[in-house]
MIRO-698745 format. One record per residue (C-alpha): residue number from 1; residue in one letter; x, y, z. Coordinates in nm, 2 decimals, m for minus. Each point is the difference from the previous one (the first is absolute). Example, Ala and Ser with C-alpha at 12.3 -4.5 7.8 and 13.67 -1.06 7.14 Angstrom:
{seq 1 type A X 1.23 Y m0.45 Z 0.78}
{seq 2 type S X 0.14 Y 0.34 Z m0.07}
This chain:
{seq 1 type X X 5.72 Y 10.84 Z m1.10}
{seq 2 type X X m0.33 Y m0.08 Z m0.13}
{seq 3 type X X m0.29 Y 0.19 Z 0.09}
{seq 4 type X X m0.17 Y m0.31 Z 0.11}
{seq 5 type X X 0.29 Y m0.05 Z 0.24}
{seq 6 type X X 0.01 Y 0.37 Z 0.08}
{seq 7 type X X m0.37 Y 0.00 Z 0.15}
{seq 8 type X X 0.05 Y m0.37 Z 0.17}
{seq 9 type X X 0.28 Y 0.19 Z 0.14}
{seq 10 type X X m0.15 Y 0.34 Z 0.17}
{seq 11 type X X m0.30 Y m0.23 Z 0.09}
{seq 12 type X X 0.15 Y m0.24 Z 0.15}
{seq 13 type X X 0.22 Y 0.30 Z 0.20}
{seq 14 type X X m0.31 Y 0.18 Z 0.09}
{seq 15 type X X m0.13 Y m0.34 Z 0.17}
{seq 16 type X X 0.28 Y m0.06 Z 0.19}
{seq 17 type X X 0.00 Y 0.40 Z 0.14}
{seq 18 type X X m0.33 Y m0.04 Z 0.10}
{seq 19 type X X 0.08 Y m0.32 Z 0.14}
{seq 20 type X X 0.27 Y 0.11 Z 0.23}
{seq 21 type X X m0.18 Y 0.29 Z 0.10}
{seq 22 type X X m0.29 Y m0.24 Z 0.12}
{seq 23 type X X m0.24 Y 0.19 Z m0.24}
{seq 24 type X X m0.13 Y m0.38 Z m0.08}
{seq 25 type X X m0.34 Y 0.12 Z m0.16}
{seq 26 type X X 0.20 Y 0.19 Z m0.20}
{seq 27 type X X 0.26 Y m0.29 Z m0.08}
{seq 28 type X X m0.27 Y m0.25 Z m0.08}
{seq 29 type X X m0.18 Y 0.10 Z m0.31}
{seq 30 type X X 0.42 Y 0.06 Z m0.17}
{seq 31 type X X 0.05 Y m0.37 Z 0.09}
{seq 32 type X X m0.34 Y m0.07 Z m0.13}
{seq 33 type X X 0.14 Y 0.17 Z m0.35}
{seq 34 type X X 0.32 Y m0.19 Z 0.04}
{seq 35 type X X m0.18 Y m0.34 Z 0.04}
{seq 36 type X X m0.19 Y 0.05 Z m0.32}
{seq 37 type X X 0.32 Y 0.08 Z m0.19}
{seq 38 type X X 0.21 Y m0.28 Z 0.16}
{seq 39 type X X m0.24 Y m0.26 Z 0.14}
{seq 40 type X X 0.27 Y m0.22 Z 0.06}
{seq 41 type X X 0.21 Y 0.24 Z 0.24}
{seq 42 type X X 0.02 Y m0.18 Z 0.34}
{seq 43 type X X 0.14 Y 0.34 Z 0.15}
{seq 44 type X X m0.26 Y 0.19 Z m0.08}
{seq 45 type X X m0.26 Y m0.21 Z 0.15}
{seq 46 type X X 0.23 Y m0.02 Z 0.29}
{seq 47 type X X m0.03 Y 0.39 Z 0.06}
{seq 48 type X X m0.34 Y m0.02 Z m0.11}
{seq 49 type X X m0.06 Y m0.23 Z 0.31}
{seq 50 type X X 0.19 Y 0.21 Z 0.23}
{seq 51 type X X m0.18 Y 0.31 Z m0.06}
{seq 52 type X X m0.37 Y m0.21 Z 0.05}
{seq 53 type X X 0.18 Y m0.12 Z 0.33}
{seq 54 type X X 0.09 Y 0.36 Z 0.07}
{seq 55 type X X m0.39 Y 0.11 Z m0.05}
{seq 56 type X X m0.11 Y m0.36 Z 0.21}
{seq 57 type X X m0.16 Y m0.16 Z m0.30}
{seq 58 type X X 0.12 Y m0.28 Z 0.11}
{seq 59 type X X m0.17 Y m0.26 Z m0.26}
{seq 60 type X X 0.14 Y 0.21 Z m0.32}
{seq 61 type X X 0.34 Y 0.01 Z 0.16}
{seq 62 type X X m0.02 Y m0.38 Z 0.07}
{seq 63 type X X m0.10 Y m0.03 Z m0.41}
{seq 64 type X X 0.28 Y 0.17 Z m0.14}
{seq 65 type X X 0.27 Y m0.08 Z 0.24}
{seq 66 type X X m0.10 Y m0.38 Z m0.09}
{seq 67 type X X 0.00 Y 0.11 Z m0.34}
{seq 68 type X X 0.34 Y 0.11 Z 0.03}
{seq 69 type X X 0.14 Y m0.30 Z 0.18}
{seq 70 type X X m0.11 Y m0.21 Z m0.27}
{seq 71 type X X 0.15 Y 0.21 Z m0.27}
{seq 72 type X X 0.33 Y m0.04 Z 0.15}
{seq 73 type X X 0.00 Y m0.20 Z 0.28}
{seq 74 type X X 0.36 Y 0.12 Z 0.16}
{seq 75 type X X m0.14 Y 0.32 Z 0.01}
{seq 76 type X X 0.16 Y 0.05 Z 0.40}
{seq 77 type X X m0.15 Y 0.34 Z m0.03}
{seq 78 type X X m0.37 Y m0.15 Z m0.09}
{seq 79 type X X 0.03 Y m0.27 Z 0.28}
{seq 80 type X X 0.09 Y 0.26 Z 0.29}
{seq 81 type X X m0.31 Y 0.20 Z m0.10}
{seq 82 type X X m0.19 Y m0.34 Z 0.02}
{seq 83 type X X 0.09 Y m0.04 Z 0.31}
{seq 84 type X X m0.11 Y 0.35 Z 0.10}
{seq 85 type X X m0.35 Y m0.09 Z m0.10}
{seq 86 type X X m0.03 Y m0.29 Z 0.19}
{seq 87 type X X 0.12 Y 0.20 Z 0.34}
{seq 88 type X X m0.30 Y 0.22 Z m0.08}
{seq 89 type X X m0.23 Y m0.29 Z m0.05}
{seq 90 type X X 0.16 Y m0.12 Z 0.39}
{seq 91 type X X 0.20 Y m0.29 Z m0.20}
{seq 92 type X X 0.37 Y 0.03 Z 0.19}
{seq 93 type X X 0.08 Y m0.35 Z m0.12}
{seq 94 type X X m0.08 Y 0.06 Z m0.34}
{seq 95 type X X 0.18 Y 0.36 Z m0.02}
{seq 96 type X X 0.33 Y m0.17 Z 0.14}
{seq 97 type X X m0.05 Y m0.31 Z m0.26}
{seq 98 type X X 0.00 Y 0.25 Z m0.30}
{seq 99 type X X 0.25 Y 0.26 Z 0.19}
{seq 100 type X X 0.24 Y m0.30 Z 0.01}
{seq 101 type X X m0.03 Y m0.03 Z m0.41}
{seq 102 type X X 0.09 Y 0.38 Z m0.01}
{seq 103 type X X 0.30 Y m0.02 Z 0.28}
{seq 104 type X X 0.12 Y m0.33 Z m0.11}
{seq 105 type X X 0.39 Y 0.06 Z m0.15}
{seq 106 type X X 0.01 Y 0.37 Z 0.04}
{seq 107 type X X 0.34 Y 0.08 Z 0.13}
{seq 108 type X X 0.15 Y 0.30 Z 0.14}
{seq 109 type X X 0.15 Y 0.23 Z m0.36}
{seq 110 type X X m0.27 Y m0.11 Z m0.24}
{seq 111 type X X m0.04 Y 0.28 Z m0.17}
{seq 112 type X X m0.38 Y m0.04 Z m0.10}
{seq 113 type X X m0.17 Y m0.14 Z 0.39}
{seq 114 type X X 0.29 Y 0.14 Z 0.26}
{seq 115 type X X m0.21 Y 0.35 Z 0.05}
{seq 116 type X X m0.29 Y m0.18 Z 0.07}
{seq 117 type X X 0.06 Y m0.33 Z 0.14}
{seq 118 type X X 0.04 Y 0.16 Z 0.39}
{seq 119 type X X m0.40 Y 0.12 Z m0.06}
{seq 120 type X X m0.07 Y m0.37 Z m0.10}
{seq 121 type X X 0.17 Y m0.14 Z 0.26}
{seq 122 type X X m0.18 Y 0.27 Z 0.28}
{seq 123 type X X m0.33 Y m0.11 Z m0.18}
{seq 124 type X X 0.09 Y m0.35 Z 0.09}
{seq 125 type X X 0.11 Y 0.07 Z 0.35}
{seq 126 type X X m0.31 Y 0.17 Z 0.06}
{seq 127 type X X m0.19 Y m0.30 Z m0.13}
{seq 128 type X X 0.20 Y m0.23 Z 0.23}
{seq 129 type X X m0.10 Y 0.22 Z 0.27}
{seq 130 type X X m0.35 Y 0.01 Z m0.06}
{seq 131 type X X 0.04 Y m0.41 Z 0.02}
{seq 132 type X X 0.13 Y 0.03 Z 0.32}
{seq 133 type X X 0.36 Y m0.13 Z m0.11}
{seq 134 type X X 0.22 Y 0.24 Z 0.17}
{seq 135 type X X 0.36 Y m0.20 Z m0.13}
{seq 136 type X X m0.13 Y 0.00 Z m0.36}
{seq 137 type X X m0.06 Y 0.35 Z 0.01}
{seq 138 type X X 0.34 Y 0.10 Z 0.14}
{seq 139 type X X 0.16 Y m0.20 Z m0.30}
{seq 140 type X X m0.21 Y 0.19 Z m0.20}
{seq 141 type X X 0.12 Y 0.34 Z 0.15}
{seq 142 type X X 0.36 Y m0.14 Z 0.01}
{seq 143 type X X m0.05 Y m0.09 Z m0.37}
{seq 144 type X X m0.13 Y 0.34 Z m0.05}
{seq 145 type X X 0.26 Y 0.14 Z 0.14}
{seq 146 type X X 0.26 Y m0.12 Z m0.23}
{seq 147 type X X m0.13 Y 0.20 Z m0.28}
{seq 148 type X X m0.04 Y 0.32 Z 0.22}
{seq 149 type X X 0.21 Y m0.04 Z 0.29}
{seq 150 type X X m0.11 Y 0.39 Z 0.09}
{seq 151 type X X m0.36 Y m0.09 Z 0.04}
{seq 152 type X X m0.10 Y 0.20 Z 0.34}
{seq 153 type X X m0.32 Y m0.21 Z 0.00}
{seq 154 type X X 0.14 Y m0.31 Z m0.10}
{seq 155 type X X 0.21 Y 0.02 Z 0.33}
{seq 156 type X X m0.28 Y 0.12 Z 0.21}
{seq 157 type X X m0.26 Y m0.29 Z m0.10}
{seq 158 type X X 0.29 Y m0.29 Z 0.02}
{seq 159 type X X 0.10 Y 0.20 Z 0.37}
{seq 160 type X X m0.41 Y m0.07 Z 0.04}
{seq 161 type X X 0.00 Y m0.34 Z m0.09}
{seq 162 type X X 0.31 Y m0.07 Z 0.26}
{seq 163 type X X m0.18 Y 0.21 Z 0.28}
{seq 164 type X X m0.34 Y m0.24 Z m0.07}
{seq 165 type X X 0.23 Y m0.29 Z 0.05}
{seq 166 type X X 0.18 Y 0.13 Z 0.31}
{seq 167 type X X 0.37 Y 0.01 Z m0.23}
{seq 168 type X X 0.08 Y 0.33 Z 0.20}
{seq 169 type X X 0.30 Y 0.01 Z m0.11}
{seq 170 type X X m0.04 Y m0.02 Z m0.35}
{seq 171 type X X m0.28 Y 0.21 Z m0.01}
{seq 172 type X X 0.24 Y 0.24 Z 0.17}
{seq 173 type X X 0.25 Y 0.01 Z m0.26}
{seq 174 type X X m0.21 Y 0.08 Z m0.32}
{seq 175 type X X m0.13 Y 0.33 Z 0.24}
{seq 176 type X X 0.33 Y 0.08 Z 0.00}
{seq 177 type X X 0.04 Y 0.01 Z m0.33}
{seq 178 type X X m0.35 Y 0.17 Z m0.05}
{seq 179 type X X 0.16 Y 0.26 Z 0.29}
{seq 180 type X X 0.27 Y 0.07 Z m0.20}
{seq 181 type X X m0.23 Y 0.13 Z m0.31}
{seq 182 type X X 0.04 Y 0.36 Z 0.18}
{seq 183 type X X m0.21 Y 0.13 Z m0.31}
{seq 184 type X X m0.29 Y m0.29 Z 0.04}
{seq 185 type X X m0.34 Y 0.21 Z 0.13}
{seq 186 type X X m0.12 Y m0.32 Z 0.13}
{seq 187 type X X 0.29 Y m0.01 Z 0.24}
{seq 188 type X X m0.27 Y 0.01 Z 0.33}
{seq 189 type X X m0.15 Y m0.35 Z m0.10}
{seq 190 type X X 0.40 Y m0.12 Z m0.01}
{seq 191 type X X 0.04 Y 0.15 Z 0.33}
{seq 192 type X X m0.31 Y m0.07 Z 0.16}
{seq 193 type X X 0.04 Y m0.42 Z m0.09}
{seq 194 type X X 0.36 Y 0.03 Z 0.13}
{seq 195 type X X m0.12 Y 0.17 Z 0.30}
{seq 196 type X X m0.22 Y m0.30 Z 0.04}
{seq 197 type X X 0.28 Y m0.27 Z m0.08}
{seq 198 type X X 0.21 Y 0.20 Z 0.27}
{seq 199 type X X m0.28 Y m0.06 Z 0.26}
{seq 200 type X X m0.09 Y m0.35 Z m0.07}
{seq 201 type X X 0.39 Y m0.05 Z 0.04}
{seq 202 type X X 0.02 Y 0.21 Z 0.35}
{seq 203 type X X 0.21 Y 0.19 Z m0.17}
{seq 204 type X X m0.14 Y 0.36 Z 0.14}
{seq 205 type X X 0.27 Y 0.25 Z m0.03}
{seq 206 type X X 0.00 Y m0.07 Z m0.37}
{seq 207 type X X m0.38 Y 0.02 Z m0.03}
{seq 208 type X X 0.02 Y 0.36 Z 0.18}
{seq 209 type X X 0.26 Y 0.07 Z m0.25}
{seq 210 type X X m0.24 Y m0.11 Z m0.27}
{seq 211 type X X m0.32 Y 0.15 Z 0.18}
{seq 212 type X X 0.19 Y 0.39 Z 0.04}
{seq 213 type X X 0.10 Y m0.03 Z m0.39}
{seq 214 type X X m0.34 Y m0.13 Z m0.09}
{seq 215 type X X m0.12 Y 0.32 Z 0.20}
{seq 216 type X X 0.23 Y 0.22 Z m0.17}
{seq 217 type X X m0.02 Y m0.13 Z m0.35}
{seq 218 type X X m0.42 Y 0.06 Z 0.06}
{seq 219 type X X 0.05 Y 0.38 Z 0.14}
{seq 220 type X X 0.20 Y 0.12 Z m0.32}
{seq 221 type X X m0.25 Y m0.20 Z m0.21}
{seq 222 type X X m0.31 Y 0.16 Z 0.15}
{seq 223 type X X 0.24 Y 0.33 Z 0.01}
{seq 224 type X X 0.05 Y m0.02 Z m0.39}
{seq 225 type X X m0.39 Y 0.00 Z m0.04}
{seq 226 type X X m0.05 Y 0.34 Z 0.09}
């Protein structure tokens, strides 16, 4: 390999390890070095963008996100971070209109989205739920939970969404499943929402059941701590 190619290599590596370790000051001036030796990268303004957004500069990630969209404009990946920077800026609608360019086609196997299209589709559930549209944002979650059908919290917030509507039932059912993840720490928020679904439904044996494991499940926690 080239030398050239050696040193685009290790920098681009040591960008993308300070990058996922959400050292973004760090990550930044690498990309900056990247950019000037290939200007024409749309990934690398993409990360660029992400790691501003990371830091709230919200103007310089707006620039180079743009930037990268236009460099490649089915750049999903670009597009779902544009949609982040418009939920900062309070624009909901405009996050889901470029979250739907990132999402759109994605199906459950592909090899390069499948890890990460659950986290768009919980970013756009929690956008539909800051709009006040409850049934869009349980699609959302249901969508999400094709791609991650273990997702505690993917469960929890749909079992939310039902319990806001008064779907006790169904709301019911995804605790169960969030019940059953004996290993989940969060199991008290489960319990305590089923608890509530239990009393809503006059059910109260079952929301004493849920109340004395609640109980418990807080003792050995609180236990563990000293």
């Amino acid at each position: 390999m080239p030398l050239l190619a050696q040193g685009l290599q290790r920098l681009q590596a040591d960008a993308e390890n300070y990058f996922s370790r959400q050292q973004m000051a760090k990550a930044i001036p690498l990309y900056d070095k990247l950019i000037s030796i290939s200007p024409n990268n749309a990934s690398y303004y993409c990360k660029r963008g992400e790691a501003y957004l990371g830091l709230e500069q919200i103007e310089k990630a707006k620039l180079d996100v743009d930037k990268a969209i236009k460099l490649a404009p089915g750049y999903r990946t670009a597009y779902m971070a544009r949609a982040r920077i418009a939920s900062e800026l309070g624009d909901f609608r405009g996050a889901l209109g470029y979250s739907d360019k990132a999402v759109r086609g994605i199906k459950v196997g592909d090899k390069d989205f499948s890890k990460i299209a659950w986290v768009w589709y919980q970013d756009r559930a929690t956008w539909y739920s800051e709009l006040g549209d409850q049934n869009k944002a349980i699609e959302q979650y249901s969508e999400a939970l094709k791609f991650n059908p273990d997702g505690f919290w993917l469960y929890y917030f749909r079992a939310s969404n039902y319990f806001k509507q008064g779907k006790y039932a169904l709301a019911i059912k995804d605790l169960d499943i969030c019940c059953s993840m004996k290993s989940e720490k969060s199991l008290t928020r489960a319990l305590e929402l089923r608890l509530k679904c239990h009393e809503k439904t006059g059910n109260k044996d079952l929301a004493k059941k849920d109340k004395a494991l609640m109980d418990e499940l807080l003792r050995k926690q609180g236990n563990e701590l000293f």
